[in-house]
C-alpha positions as a Markdown table, in Angstrom:
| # | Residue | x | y | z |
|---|---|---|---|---|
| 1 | Unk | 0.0 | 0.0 | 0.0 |
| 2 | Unk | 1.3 | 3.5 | -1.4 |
| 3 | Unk | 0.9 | 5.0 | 2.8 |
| 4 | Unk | 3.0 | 2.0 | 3.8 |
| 5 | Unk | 6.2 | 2.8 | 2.1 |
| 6 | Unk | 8.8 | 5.6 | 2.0 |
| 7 | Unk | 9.1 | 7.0 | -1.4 |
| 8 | Unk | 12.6 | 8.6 | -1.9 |
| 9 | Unk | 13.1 | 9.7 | -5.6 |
| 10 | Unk | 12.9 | 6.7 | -8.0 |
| 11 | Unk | 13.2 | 4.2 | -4.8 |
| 12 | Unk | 10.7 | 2.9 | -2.1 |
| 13 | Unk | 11.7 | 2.1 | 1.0 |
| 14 | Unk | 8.9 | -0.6 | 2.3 |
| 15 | Unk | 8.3 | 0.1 | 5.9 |
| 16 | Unk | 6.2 | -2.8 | 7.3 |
| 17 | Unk | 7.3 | -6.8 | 7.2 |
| 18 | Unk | 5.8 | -8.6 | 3.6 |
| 19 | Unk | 3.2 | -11.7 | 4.0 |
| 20 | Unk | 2.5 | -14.0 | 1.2 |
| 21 | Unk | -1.2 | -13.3 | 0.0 |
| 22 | Unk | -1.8 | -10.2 | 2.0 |
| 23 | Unk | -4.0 | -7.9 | 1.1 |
| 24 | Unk | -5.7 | -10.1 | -2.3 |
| 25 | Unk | -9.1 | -11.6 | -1.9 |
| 26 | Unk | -9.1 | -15.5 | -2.8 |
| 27 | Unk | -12.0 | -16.6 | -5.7 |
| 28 | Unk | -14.6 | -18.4 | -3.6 |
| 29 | Unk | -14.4 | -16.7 | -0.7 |
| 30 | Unk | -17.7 | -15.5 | -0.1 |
| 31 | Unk | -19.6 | -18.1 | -2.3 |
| 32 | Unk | -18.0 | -21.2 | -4.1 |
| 33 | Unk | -19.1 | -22.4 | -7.1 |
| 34 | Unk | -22.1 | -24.7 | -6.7 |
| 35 | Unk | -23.0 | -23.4 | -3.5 |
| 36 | Unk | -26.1 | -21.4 | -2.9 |
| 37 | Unk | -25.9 | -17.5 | -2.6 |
| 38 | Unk | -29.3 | -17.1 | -0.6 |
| 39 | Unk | -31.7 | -19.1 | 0.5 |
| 40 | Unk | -35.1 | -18.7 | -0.4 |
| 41 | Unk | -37.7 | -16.7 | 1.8 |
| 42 | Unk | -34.2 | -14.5 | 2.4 |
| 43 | Unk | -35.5 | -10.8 | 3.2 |
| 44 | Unk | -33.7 | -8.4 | 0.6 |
| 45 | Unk | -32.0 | -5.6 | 2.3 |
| 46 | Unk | -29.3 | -3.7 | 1.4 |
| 47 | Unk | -26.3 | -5.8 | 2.2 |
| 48 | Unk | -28.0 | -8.9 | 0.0 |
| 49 | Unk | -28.9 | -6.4 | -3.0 |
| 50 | Unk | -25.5 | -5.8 | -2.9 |
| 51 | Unk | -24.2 | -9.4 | -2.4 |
| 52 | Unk | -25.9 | -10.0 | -5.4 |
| 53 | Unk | -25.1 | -7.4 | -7.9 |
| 54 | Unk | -21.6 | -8.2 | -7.0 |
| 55 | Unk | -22.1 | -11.8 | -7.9 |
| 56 | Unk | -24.0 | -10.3 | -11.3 |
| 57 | Unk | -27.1 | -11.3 | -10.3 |
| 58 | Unk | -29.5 | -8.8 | -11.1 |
| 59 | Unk | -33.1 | -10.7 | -10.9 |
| 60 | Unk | -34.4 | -12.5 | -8.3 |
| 61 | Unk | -38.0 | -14.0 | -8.0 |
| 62 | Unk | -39.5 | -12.7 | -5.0 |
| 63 | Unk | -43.3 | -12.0 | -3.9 |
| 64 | Unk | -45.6 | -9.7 | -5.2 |
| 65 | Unk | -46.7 | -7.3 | -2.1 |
| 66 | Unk | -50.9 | -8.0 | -2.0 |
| 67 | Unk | -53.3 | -5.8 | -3.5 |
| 68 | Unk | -55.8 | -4.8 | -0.3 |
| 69 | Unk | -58.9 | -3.1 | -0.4 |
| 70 | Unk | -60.3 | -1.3 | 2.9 |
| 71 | Unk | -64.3 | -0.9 | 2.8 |
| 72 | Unk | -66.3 | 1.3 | 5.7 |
| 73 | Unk | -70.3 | 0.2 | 5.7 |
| 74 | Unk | -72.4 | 2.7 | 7.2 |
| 75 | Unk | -74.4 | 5.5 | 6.4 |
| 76 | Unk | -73.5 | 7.1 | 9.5 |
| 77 | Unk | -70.3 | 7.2 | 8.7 |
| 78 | Unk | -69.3 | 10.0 | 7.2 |
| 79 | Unk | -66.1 | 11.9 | 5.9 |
| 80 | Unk | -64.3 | 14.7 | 8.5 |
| 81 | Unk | -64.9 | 17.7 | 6.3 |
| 82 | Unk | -68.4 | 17.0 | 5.9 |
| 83 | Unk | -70.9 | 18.7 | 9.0 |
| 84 | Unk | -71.6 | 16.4 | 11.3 |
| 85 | Unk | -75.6 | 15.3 | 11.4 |
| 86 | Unk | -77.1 | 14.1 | 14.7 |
| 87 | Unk | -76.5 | 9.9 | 14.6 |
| 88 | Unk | -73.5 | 10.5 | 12.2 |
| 89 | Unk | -69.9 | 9.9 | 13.2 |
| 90 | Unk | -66.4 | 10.9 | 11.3 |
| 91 | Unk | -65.1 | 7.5 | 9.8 |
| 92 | Unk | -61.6 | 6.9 | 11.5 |
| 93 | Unk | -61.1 | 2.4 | 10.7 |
| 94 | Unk | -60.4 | 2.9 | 7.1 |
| 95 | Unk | -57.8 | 5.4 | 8.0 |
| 96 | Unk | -56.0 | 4.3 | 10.4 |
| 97 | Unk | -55.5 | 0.4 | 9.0 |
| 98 | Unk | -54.3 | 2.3 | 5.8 |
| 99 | Unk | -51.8 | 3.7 | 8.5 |
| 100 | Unk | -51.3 | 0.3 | 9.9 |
| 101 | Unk | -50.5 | -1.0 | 6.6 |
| 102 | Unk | -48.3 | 1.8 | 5.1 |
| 103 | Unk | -46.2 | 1.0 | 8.2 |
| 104 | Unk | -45.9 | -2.5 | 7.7 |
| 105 | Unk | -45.0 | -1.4 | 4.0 |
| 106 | Unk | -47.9 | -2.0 | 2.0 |
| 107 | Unk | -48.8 | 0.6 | -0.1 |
| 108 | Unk | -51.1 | -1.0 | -2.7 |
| 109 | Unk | -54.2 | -0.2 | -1.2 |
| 110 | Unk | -57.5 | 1.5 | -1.7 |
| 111 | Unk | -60.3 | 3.1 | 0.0 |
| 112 | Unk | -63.9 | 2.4 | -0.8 |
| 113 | Unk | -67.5 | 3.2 | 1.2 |
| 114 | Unk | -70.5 | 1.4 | 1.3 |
| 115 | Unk | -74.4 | 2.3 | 2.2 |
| 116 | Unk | -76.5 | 0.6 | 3.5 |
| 117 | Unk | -78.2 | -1.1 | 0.6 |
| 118 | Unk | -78.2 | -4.2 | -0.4 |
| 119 | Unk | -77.2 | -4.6 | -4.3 |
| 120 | Unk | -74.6 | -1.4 | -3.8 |
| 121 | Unk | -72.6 | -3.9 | -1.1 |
| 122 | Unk | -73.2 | -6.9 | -3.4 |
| 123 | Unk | -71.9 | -5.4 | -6.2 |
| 124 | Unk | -68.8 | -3.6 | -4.7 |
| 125 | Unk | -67.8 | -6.6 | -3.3 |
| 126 | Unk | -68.2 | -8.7 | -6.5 |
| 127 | Unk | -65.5 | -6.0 | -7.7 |
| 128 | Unk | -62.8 | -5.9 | -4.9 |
| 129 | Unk | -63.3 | -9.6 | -4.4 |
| 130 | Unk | -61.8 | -10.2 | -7.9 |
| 131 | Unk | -59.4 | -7.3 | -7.9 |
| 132 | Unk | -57.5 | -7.9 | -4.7 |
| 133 | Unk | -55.6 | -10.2 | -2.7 |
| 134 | Unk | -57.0 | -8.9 | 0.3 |
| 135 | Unk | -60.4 | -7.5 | 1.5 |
| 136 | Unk | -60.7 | -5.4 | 4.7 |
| 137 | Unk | -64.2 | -4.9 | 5.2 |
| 138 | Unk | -66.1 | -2.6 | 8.6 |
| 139 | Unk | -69.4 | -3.1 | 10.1 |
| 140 | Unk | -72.8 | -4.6 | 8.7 |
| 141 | Unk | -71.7 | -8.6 | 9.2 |
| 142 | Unk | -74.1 | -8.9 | 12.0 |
| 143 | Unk | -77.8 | -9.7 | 11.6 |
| 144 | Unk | -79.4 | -6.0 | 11.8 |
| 145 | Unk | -81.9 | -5.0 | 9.4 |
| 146 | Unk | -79.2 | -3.1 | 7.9 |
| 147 | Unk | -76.5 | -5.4 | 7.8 |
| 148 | Unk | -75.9 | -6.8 | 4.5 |
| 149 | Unk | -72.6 | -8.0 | 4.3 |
| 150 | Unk | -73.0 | -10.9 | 5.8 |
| 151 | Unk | -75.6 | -12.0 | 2.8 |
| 152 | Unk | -73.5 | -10.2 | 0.2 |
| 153 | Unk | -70.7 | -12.9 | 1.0 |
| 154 | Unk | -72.2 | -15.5 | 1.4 |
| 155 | Unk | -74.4 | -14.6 | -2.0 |
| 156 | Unk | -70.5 | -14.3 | -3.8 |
| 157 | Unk | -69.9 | -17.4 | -2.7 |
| 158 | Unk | -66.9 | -16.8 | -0.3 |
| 159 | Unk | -66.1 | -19.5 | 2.1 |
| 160 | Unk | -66.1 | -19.1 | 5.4 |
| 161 | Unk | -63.8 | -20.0 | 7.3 |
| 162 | Unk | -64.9 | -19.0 | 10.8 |
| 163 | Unk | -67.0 | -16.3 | 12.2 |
| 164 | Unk | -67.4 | -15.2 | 15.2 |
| 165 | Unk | -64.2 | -15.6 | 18.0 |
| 166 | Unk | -64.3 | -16.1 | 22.3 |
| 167 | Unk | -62.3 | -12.8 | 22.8 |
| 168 | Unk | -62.7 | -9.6 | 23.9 |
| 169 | Unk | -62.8 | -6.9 | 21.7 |
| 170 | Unk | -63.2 | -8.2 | 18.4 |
| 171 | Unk | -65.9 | -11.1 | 19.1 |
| 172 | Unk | -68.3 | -10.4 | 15.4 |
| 173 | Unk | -65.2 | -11.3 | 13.3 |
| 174 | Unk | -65.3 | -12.8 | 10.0 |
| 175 | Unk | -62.7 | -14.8 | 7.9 |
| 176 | Unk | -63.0 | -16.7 | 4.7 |
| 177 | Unk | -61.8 | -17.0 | 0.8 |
| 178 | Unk | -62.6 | -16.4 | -2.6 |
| 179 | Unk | -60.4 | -17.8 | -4.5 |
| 180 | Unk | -57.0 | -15.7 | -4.4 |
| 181 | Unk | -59.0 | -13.7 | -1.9 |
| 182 | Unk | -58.7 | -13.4 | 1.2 |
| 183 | Unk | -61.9 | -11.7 | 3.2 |
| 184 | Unk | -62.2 | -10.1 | 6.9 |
| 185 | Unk | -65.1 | -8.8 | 7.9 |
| 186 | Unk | -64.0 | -6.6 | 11.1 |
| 187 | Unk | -65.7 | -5.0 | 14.2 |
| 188 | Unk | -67.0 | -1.4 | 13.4 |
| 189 | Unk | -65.7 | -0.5 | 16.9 |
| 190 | Unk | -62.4 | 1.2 | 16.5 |
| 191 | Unk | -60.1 | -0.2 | 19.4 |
| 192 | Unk | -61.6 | -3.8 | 18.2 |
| 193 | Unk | -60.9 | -3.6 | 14.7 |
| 194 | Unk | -57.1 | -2.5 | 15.5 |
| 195 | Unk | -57.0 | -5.5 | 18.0 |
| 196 | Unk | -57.8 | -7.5 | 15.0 |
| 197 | Unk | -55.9 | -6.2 | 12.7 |
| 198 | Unk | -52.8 | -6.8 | 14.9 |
| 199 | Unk | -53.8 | -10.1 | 15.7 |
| 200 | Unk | -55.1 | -12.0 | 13.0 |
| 201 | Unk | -54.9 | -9.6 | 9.9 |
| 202 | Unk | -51.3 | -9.1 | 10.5 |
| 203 | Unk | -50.7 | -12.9 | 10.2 |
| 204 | Unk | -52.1 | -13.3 | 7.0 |
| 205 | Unk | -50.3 | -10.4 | 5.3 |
| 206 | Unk | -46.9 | -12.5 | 7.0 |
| 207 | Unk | -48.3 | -15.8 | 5.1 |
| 208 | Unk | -49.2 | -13.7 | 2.0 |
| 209 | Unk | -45.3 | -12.9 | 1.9 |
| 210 | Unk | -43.9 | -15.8 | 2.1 |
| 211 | Unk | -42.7 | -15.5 | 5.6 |
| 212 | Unk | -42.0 | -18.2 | 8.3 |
| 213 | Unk | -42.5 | -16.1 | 11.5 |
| 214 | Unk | -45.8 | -14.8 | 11.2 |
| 215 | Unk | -46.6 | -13.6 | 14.4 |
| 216 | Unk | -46.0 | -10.2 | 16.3 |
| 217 | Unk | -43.2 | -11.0 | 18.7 |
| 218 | Unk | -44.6 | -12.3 | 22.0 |
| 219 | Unk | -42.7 | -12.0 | 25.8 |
| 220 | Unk | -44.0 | -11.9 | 29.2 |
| 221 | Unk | -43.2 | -8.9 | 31.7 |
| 222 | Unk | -44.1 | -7.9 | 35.1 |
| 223 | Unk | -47.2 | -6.3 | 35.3 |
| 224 | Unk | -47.4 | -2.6 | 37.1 |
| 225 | Unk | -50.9 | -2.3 | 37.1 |
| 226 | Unk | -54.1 | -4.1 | 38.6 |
| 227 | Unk | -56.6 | -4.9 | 36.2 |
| 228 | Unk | -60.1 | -7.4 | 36.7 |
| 229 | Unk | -61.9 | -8.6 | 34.0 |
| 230 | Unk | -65.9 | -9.0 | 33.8 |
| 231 | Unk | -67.1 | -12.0 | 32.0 |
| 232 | Unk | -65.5 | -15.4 | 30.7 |
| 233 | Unk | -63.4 | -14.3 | 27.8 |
| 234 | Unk | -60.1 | -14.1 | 26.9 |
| 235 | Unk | -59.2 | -10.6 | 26.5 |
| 236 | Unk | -56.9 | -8.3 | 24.9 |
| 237 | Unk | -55.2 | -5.2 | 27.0 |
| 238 | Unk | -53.9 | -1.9 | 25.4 |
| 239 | Unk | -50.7 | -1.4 | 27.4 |
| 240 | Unk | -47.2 | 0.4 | 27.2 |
| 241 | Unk | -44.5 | -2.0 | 27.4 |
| 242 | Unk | -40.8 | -0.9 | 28.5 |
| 243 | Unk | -37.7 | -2.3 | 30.8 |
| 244 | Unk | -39.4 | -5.4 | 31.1 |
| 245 | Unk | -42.5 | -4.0 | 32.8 |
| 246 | Unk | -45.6 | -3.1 | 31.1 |
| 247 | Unk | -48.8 | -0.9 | 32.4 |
| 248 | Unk | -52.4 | -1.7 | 31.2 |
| 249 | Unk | -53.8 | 1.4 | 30.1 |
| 250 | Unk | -57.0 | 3.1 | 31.2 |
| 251 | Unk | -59.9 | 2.9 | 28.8 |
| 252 | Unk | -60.0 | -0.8 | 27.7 |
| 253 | Unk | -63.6 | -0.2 | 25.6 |
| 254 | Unk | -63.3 | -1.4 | 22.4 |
| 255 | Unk | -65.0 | 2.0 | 20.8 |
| 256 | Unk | -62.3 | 4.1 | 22.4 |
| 257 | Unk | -58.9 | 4.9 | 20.8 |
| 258 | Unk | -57.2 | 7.5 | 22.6 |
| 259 | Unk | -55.4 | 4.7 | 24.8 |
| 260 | Unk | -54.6 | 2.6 | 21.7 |
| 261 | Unk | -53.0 | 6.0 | 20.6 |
| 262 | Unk | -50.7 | 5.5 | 23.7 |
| 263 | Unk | -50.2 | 1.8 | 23.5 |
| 264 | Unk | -47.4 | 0.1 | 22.1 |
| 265 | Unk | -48.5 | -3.5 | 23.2 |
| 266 | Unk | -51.2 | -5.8 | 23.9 |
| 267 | Unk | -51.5 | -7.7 | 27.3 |
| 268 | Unk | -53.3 | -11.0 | 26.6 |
| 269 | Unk | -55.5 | -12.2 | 29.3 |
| 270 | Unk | -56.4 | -15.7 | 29.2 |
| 271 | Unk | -60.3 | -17.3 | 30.2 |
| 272 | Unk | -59.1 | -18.6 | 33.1 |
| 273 | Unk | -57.3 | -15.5 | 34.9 |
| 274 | Unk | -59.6 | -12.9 | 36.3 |
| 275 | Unk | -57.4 | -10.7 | 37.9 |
| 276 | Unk | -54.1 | -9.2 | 37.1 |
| 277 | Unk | -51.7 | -8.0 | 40.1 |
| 278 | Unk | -49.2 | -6.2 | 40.5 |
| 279 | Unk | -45.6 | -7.9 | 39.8 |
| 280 | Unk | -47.9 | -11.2 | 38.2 |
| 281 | Unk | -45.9 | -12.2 | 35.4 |
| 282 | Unk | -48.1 | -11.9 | 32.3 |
| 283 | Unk | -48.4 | -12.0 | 28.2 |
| 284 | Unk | -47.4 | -9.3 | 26.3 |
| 285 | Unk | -47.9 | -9.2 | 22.6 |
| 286 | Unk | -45.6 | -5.9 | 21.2 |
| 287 | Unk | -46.8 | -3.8 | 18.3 |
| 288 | Unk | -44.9 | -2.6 | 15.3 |
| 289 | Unk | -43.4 | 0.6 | 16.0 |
């Protein structure tokens, strides 16, 4: 190296001791021949990207991020620029699981809103059904006298693969297929919907991509806070997680968002435990940042 010798006219005076094969790069050293560069399901960052180009690779088959389409039911629901009505309400799920997603890094989706008629939710559905990977759909999958999605899917033929789930929020969900569709039908509630999302959703888009852990890291930590649940169901907790202690948050309904807002975990509370303590050892499902 030209900073490891002492140039003195048209002589060099080599200050350091010589080794045999210092400073070159063997062939093979990264990769032999035969071998495999990357294995599949390998996430592509930067550093493999590179890895490749430098082995002159420059395609890879990799899979195609889902096309999802988020639909609000409702005609209460309406759209935060719009004056508010008495019985109406600014629509918020659509929102913020096109939040959820964009964070996740999906970006191929759409917005759509439905009324409370019949052929309209037919017919929309018909349409995303066939042009997306992946349905989102709010509200109407109950039995009301204006819920119609529900009949709209079962009327397109998806199958369903279970409705209804022992938990708390999030009970009135739906989950089936159309083909190379997938289909949830989520709470209208806010705070259940995100549960949801972050618990079922969320898994699917991870199988969608090809990928072997498909859950939202899990731990347990030392509870700070005293909670007791009403009724028999398995529930989940907005909480704040840090140091290996987590607090469950104040306002648990599932219509309420302001503590989700706060939360950056979910404290799962099984059928069988009523109370939480403080210092009790519990579940503690963490949220993407």
């Amino acid at each position: 190296m030209q900073e490891k010798v002492i140039v003195k006219e048209n002589k060099i005076t080599i200050a350091n001791a010589i080794s045999i094969n210092n400073n070159i790069r063997p062939e093979g050293e990264q990769v032999k021949k035969g071998e495999l560069a990357l294995k599949k399901d390998t996430k592509l960052n930067p550093a493999s990207i590179g890895y490749l180009s430098s082995l002159g690779i420059t395609t890879v088959s990799v899979y195609k991020k889902p096309t999802i389409a988020i639909v609000s039911t409702g005609n209460e629901i309406i759209e935060a620029h719009q004056p508010l009505a008495y019985g109406q309400i600014y629509e918020s799920n659509s929102k913020m699981l096109q939040s959820a997603l964009y964070n996740l890094n999906f970006y191929d989706v759409s917005l759509h809103k439905i009324e409370d008629d019949y052929i309209k939710t037919y017919e929309t559905l018909k349409e995303l059904l066939n042009d997306n990977d992946l349905v989102l759909i709010f509200g109407g999958i109950s039995v009301g006298d204006y819920d119609y999605v529900g009949k709209a899917l079962k009327a397109l033929e998806v199958e369903e693969l279970f409705y209804k789930v022992q938990q708390k929020p999030g009970k009135p969900l739906f989950f089936g297929k159309k083909e190379q569709c997938l289909v949830f039908a989520l709470p209208g509630n806010p705070a259940a919907a995100l549960t949801c999302f972050y618990v079922y959703v969320y898994i699917a888009l991870q199988k969608i991509m090809g990928k072997t852990t498909i859950e939202l890291p899990r731990i347990q930590a030392k509870s700070i806070s005293v909670f007791h649940k009403n009724g028999d169901r398995p529930q989940f907790l907005k909480a704040f997680y840090s140091n290996d202690e987590v607090t469950i948050l104040e306002g648990q309904s599932s219509a309420m968002l302001q503590t989700f807002a706060l939360s950056n975990a979910l404290v799962f509370m099984p059928e069988n435990i009523d109370n939480i303590a403080v210092n009790d050892l519990v579940n503690v499902i963490l949220l993407p940042n």
